[in-house]
N, C-alpha and C positions, 0 to 999 in steps of 0.2 A: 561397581563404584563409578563415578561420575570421572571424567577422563578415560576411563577401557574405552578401545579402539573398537567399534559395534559395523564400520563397514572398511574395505579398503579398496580403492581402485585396484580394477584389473586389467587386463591388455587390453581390450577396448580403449579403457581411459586416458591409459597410458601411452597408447600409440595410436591412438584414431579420433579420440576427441578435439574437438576445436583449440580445447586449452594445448593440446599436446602439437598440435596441427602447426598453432601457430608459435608457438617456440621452433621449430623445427624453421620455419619462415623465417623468423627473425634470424637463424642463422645464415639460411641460401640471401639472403638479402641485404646484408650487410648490418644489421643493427647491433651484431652479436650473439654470441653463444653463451646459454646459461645452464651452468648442467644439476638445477635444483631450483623449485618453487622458489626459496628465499632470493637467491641471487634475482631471479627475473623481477619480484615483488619490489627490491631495493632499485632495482635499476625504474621502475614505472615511476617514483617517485624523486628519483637520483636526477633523472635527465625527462622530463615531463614534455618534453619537447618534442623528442624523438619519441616518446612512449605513444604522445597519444597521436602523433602524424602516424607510426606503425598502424594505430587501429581503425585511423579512419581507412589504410590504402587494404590493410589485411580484408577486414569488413565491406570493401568495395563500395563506399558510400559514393555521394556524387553529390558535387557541388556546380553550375551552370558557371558562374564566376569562382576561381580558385579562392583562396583564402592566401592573404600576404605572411601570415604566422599562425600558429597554432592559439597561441593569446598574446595580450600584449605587455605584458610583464608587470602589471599595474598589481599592486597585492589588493585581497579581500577588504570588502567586498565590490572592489571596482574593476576586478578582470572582465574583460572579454574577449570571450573564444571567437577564433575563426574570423579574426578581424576583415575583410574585405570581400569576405566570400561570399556568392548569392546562392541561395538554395533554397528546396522545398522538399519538408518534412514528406509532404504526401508522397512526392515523386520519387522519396527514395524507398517508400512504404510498399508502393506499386509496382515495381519494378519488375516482378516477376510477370505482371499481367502480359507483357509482349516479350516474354522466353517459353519456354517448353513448357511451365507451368499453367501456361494462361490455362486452359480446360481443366486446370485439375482445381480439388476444393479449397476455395480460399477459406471458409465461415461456414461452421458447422453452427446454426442457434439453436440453444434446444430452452424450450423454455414450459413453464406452469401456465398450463390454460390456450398455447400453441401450437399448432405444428410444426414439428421441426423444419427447416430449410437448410439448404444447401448451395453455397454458391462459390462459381468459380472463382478464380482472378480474373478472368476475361471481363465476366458480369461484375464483379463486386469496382474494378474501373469504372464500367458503363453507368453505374448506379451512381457514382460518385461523381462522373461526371455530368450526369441530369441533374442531381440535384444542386452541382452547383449552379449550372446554368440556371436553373430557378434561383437559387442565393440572390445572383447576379442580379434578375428583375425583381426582385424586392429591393434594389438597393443598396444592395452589402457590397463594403469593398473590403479593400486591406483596411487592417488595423479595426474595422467596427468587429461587434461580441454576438456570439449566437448561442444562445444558453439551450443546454438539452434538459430536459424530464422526461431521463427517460432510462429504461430497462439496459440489461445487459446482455443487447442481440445486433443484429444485422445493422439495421439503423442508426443506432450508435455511432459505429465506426465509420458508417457512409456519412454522416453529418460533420463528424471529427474530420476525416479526410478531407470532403469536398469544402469543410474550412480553410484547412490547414491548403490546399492547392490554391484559391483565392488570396489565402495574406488575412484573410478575417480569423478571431479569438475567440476558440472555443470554450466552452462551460459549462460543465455537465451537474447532473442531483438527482438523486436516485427519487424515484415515483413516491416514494411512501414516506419524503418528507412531508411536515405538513404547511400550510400557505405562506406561514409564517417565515418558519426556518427558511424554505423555497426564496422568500422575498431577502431575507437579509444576509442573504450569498447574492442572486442575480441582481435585484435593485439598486446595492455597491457599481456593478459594472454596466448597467446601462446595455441590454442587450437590444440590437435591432429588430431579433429574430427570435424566436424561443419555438423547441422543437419539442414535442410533449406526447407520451402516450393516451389514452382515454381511460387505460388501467392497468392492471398488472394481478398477476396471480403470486400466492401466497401460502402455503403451509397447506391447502387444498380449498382456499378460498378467494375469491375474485373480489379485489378493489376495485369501484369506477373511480375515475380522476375527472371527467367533465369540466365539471363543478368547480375543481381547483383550478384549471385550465383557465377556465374566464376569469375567475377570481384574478388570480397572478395577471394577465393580460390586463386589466384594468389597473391591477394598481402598480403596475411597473410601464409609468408611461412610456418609455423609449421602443416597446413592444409594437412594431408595423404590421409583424407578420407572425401566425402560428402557421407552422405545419403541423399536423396533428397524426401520431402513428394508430391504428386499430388495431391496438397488441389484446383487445378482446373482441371476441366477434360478437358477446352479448352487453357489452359494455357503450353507453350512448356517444356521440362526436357532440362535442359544442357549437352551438349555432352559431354562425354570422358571415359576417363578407372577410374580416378576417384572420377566420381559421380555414384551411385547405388542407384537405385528407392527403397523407401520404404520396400516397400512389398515382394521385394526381398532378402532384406536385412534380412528382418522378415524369410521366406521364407528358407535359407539360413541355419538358427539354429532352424527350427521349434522344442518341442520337449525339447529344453534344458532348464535348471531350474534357476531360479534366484539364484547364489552363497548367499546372503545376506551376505558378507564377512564382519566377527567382525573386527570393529576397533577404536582406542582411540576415544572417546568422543568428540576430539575437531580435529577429522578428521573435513576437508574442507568440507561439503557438496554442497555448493552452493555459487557463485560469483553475487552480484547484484552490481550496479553503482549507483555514486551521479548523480546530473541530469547535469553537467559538463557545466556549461553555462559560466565558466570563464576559460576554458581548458579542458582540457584531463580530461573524469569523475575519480572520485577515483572507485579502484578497494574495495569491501568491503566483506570478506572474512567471512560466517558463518558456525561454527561448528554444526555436525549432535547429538550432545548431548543435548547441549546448547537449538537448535529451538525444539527437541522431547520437552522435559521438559516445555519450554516458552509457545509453540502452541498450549502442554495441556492444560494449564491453560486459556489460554486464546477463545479457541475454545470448549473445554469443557467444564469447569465452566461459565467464561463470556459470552460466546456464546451461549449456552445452545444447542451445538450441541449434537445428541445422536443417538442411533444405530437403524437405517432405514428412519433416518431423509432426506429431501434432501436438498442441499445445491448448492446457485449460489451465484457467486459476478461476477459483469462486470471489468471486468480487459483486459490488455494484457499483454502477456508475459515478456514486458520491465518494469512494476512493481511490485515491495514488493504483493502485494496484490495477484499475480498470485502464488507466491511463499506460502504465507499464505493459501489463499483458498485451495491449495492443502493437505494440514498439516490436512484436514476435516475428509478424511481419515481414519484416524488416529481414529476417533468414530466410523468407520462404518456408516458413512454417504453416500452417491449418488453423487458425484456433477456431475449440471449441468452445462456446462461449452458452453460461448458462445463468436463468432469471429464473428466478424462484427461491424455497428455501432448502438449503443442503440436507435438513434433516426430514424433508418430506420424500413418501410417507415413514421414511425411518432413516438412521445416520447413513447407513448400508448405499443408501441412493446415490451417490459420488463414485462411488468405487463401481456400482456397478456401471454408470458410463463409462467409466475406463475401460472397463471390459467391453462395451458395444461397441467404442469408438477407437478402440486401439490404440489409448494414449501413451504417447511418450512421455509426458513432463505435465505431472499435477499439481497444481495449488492451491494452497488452502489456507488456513489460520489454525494457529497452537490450539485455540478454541474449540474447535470444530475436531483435531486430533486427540483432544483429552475428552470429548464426547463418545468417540469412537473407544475410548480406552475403555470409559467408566458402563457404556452399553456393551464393553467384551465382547466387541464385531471380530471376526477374522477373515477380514477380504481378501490375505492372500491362496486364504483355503476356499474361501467361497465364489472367489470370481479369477478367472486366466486373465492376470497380468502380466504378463511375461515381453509383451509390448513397453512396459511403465520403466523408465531408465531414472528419472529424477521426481521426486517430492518436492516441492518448497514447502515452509511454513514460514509467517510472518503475524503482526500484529501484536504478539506481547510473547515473551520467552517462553521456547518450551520446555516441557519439567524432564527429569532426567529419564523420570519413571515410563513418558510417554516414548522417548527414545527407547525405552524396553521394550513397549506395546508393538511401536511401530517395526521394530528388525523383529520380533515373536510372531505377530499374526498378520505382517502384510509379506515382507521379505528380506533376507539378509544379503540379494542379489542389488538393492536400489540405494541411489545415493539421497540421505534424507536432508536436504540443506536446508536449513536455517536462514533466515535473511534477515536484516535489521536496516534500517534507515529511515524514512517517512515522505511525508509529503513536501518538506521542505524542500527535497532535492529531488523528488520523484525521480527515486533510485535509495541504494543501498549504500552503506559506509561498511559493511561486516556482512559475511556471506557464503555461499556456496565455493565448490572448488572440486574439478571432476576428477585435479591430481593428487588430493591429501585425503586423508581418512576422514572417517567421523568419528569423533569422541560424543561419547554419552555425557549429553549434558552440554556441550558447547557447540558453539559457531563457529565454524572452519576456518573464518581467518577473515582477513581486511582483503579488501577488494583491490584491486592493481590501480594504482592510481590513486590511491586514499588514502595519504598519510595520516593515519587518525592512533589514538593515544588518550591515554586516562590523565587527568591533568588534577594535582591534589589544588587545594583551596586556595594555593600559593601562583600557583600558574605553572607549575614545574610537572611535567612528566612522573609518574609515579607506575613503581613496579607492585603497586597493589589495586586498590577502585578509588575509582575518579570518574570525574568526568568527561561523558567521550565528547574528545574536539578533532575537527581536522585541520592541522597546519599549512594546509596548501588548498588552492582551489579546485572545485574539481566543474567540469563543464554544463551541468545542471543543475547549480545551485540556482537560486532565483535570480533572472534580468532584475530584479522588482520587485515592490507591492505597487497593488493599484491603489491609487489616489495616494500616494507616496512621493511627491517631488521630488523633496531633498532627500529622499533616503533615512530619514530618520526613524521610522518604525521597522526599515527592515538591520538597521544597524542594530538597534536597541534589541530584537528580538536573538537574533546571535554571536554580535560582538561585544558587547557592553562587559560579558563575562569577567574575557583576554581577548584584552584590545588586538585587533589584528590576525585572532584566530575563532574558528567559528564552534562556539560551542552549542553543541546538539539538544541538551539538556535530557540523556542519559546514562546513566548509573554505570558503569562496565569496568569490567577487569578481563587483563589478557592473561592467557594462561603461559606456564613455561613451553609447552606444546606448541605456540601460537594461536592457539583458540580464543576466542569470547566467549565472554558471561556477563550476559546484560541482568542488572540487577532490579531494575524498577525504572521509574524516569526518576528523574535527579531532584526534580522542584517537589515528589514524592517521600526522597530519601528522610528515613527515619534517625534520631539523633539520642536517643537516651543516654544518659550518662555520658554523654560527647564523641559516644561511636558510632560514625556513621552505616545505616545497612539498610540494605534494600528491599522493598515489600515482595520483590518475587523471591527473596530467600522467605521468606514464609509462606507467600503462596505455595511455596513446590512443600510444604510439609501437609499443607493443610489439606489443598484440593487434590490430593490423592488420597482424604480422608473417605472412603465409599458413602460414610455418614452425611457426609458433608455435600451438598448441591456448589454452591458460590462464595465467595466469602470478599472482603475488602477490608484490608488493611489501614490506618490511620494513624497521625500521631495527636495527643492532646498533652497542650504546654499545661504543665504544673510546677507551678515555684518555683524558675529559671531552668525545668530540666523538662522532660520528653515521656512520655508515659506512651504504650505501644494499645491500641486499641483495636481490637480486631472484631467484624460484623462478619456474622455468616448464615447462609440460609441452609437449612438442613433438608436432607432430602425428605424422600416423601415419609411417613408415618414415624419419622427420626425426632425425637423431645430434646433440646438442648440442655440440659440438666446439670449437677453438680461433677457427677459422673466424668461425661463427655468431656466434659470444659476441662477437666485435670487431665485426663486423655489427649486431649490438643498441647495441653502446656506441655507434655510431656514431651510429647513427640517435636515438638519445635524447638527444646532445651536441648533434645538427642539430636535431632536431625539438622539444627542450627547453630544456638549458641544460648545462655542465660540469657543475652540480650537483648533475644527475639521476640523471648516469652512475654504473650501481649500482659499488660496487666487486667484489663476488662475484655469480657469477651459476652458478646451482645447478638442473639438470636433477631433476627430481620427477615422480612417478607423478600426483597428484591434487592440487589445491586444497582448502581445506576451506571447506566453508560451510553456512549457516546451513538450518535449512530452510524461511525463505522468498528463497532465492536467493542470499542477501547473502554476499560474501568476509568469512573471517575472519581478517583480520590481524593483530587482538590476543594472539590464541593464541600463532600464531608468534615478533611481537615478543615475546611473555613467556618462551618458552624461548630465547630470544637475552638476554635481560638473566638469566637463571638464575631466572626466579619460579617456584618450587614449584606453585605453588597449581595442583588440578587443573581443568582446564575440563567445564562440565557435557557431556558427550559426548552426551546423549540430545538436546540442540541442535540437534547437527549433524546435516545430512543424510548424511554420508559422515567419520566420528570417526575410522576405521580411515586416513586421508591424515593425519593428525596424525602419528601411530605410523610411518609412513613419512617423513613428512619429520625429527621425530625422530632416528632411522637416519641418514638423508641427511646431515644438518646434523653429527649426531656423526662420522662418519665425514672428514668433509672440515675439523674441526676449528673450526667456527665457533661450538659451544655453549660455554659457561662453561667450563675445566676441562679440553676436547679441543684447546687448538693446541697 
C-alpha cells in the first residue's frame, strides 16, 4: 500500500551521514540541540538566519570578502543573499585541486562514440584555467554570456568553471536541439562566445553538428568567437578564422591559472530556460551565492554527498539537473558524467556503470525507472552494487508501483530519493533525507530551509492538495530574468498567484507521515464536476498498464464543466479496442476514484514532450478548448505527435467544431 515504510536508515545514516554529522555540529557549536528531524526542519525555517550562516560555515564555503548578513530581510521576490560578500562559484568548486585530492579523479566522461577520460583535480584546474585565459583574449569579461552546445562531458564543466572564475554567464543546450530552438534560448542573451561540439552520439548513431555550428554563428550576431569540441573524431570542424578547435584553444594559455575573480554574491553565474512551449523560453538568471549556499544544502546534507564519494546523474546539458550535478563538486565528490542515451544498447546500460565505476549516488528520471520496470531489468541481481548508497529520481512523480520495482530488483539496502523542484530555483523544494524512511509512493519531506505548503484557491494553507508555494525565500530562486528591468515577468511568473508568496505551479499534498505527493503540475490540474485531481493520479493507474506504452492525460471544457480525456499509445502488437478501454476505466475507478475515469479515451501514435523529458499537456488541452495560438515546436522533442494527435482528435470529433 502506498505509505508502507520500503526503506529505513541504518547506523551508517544515523550516525555517520552528513545529515547526522551535522546535527551533531549544531550542537558542539552552539546553534542547538535537536533530538528529531522535525525539530531541526522547524528550526531551519524558525530562525533562517542562523540556519543558513550554519550551512555555509558546516559546508566550509568561502567567501574572499565576508558577507554583512545572511540576506537583507527584503521579502520575495526582492531578497538578497549574502549581501556584501565577494565570491567565486568556481573557486569554491576547485578547492580540492590544492589539498590531498588534487591527483585523485575529478571527471570520469564516459560517453557514445568516445573514449572515456579521466581527469584529476589537479588537471581539471589547469584546464579551466587555460581555457579561461583564452576567454580572456577573445574579450570576455565579467558579466558578458558564453553559450555552450554542448554534451555532457569534460568540456562542459571546464567552460562552466572557467566562466564562472572570470565573472562571465554561462549558457548551456544540449547538441541535438535544433537551429532554431538553439537561436531562441542563446539570441535572447547575446553570447560573446559559443562553445559547441561538431556532434554527438546517440542510441548507436553519430550526429554531425558542423553545419549547425555556422548556421547559429551567423545568425546570433554578438558570436566573436566559436571554440569548437571534437566530441567525434569522424565527424567535420567548421571552417573559418572564427571557429578554434578545442584543444587549441586550451593549447593557446596552457600554464595560466584560474583568476577565481571575487564577486558580489548575486553575480549572474549561470542562464537556464523555461521549456518555452508557448514562445520564446524565458531567460532565468542564477546568482553564484545564492546556488553555493542552496547546493550545499541540498547536495551535502540531503544528498549525503561527501569527499571521495562518486557521483552520476543522467542529464544533458539543456537541464537544471546538469547544472545541479555539477555543484557535487563542491564535497569533493568524482562525478561521472555521461552523453549518450540511457537506454542504449539496452536500459541495463546505467546500472551497469554503476558497477564499473563504483558509484555511490545515481541519478536518473521516474522515466527511465519505469522503463527499467516495464523491461523486468534486475540490476541488483545482475550487477555488484554494493558501492550504490543513494538513487535520486526527478522529472515527474514516481509511481508507487516503481518504488516496488526498485526495493524488488535493485536493493532494499539504498535510499531511493525522490526530488522535486525545477529550474526555477535549480534546486529542490521536496526531497531526499538519509534520516527518515522511504514510504512507497512518496517524497520524504521538504527540504531544510523550504517552508513550502499546499495553499487551497483561497491562499490559505490546506491539510489536503493545493498548490505547492514557498513562504519564505530560499537562496536560489532567480537574481532575475534576462531582458526583465522592472521585474515584471519574473513577478508575474510566480507571485501574481499569492501576492508575496512564490507559487511553483504544482499540484502536491503532504502526507500525515510528512511525505509528498506531487500530483501533476497545477496549470495541468483537472476539474470535473469541481474536484480538483491530478493527471499523475492517473498516470500511476494507467502506465503500469504492460498494455499500455505512454499515455497523456487532458481535460475538455463541455457545457461549464470538465470532461477527463485520456490518449494513449499502446504497446507493440496491443489494438485499443472496446475491451481495453473498459479495462482502463476500470482500473482508474478502482485504483483512483469515479472522477478520474477519463470519459474519451483515444488511441495515438506519440506523446509530445519537451526536450528535457517533461509531457506536454498544455498543447493538447489548448486545442481541446479551440486556442489558436501556435506552440513553439522547436520545444518539443518530437512536434510532428502534435500534427498527429491533431488528426486523431479531429477525426473522432473532440476538437471545437468536429462533433
Amino acid at each position: 500500500m502506498s505509505g508502507d515504510i520500503l526503506w529505513q536508515p541504518g547506523e551508517r545514516e544515523l550516525r555517520k551521514s552528513n545529515m547526522a554529522r551535522y546535527m551533531d555540529w549544531l550542537a558542539e557549536n552552539g546553534y542547538g540541540r535537536f533530538g528529531n528531524w522535525p525539530a531541526l526542519y522547524q528550526w531551519s525555517i524558525r530562525d533562517m538566519e542562523q540556519f543558513w550562516e550554519s550551512v555555509w560555515t558546516f559546508s566550509g564555503l568561502h567567501a574572499d570578502t565576508p558577507w554583512e548578513s545572511i540576506h537583507d530581510n527584503q521579502p520575495m521576490p526582492a531578497t538578497r543573499w549574502l549581501p556584501g560578500a565577494r565570491l567565486n562559484y568556481a573557486g569554491n568548486m576547485l578547492r580540492h585541486a590544492r589539498g590531498e585530492r588534487a591527483d585523485q579523479e575529478a571527471v570520469i566522461a564516459v560517453a557514445e562514440g568516445r573514449e572515456t577520460s579521466r581527469t584529476t583535480w589537479r588537471e581539471l584546474e589547469r584546464q579551466v584555467g587555460a581555457f579561461e585565459g583564452w576567454l580572456r583574449a577573445q574579450g570576455v569579461e565579467a558579466g558578458d554570456r558564453v553559450a555552450g552546445l554542448v554534451c555532457n562531458g569534460l568540456e562542459a564543466l571546464v567552460g562552466m568553471l572557467a566562466c564562472s572564475s572570470l565573472g562571465a554567464v554561462w549558457s548551456s543546450a544540449s547538441p541535438d536541439f535544433g537551429v532554431q530552438a538553439t537561436e531562441d534560448r542563446f539570441g535572447q542573451i547575446e553570447p560573446k562566445v559559443l562553445v559547441a561540439v561538431n556532434g554527438y552520439g546517440f542510441n548507436g548513431k553519430h550526429f554531425q553538428r558542423a553545419e549547425q555550428i555556422r548556421q547559429l554563428a551567423e545568425r546570433i550576431p554578438s558570436v566573436q568567437a566559436v571554440a569548437v569540441i571534437p566530441q567525434l573524431d569522424d565527424a567535420a570542424m567548421p571552417e573559418g578564422d572564427r571557429f578554434v578547435p578545442w584543444d587549441e584553444a586550451l593549447a593557446a594559455h596552457d600554464g595560466a591559472n584560474p583568476s577565481f575573480t571575487p564577486l558580489p554574491a548575486d553575480h549572474p553565474l549561470y542562464i537556464l530556460y523555461s521549456s518555452g512551449t508557448t514562445g520564446k523560453p524565458k531567460c532565468i538568471v542564477h546568482g553564484a551565492g545564492g546556488i553555493l549556499l542552496n547546493h550545499a544544502k541540498e547536495l551535502i546534507l540531503h544528498g549525503d554527498v561527501a569527499m571521495g564519494d562518486r557521483f552520476f546523474y543522467f542529464t544533458t546539458c539543456g537541464w537544471m539537473m546538469w547544472n545541479w550535478q555539477a555543484s557535487a563538486l563542491l564535497a569533493g565528490a568524482t562525478l561521472v558524467v555521461y552523453d549518450g542515451s540511457p537506454g542504449y544498447p539496452d536500459v541495463g546500460m546505467p546500472w551497469r556503470l554503476a558497477e564499473a565505476e563504483r558509484l555511490t549516488h545515481f541519478g536518473t528520471s521516474a522515466r527511465f525507472i519505469a522503463a527499467c520496470r516495464k523491461a523486468e531489468i534486475e540490476p541488483g541481481h545482475d550487477q555488484d552494487l554494493s558501492a550504490l548508497r543513494v538513487v535520486f529520481s526527478t522529472g515527474s512523480p514516481l509511481l508507487p508501483e516503481d518504488y516496488d520495482w526498485f526495493y524488488t530488483a535493485v536493493s532494499r539496502d539504498i535510499l531511493l530519493g525522490s526530488i522535486a523542484g525545477g529550474t526555477d530555483i535549480c534546486a529542490c523544494f521536496v526531497g531526499s533525507n538519509p534520516l527518515l524512511p522511504v514510504r512507497r509512493g512518496e517524497i520524504q519531506g521538504p527540504m531544510l530551509g523550504a517552508d513550502v505548503a499546499a495553499f487551497d484557491e483561497d491562499g490559505q494553507a490546506t491539510d489536503g492538495r493545493g498548490e505547492l508555494v514557498c513562504r519564505q525565500p530560499l537562496p536560489s530562486m532567480p537574481v532575475a530574468f534576462w531582458n526583465d528591468p522592472d521585474g515584471s515577468r519574473y513577478r508575474e511568473a510566480y507571485f501574481d498567484t499569492f501576492p508575496g508568496i512564490w507559487a511553483h505551479g504544482d499540484f502536491i499534498g503532504f502526507t500525515d507521515a510528512g511525505g509528498a505527493i506531487i500530483y501533476g503540475r497545477s496549470d495541468a490540474v483537472l476539474n470535473p464536476g469541481g474536484v480538483r485531481i491530478g493527471t499523475a493520479e492517473i498516470y500511476r493507474q494507467v502506465e503500469t498498464e504492460t498494455r499500455i506504452a505512454d499515455s497523456l492525460v487532458v481535460g475538455r471544457p463541455v457545457e461549464g464543466d470538465v470532461e477527463v480525456v485520456l490518449l494513449v499509445v499502446p504497446a507493440e502488437c496491443v489494438t485499443v479496442d472496446g475491451e481495453l478501454r473498459k479495462q482502463l476505466r476500470n482500473r482508474i475507478r478502482e485504483g483512483a476514484s469515479p472522477r478520474h475515469v477519463p470519459r474519451h479515451i483515444v488511441a495515438v501514435d506519440d506523446i509530445p514532450y519537451t526536450r528535457s523529458g517533461k509531457k506536454v499537456e498544455l498543447a493538447v488541452t489548448r486545442m481541446l478548448r479551440g486556442d489558436r495560438k501556435e506552440e513553439n515546436r522547436a520545444a518539443l522533442s518530437n512536434p510532428e505527435s502534435l500534427d498527429h494527435i491533431r488528426a486523431t482528435l479531429s477525426e473522432t470529433g473532440l476538437l471545437p467544431g468536429t462533433d
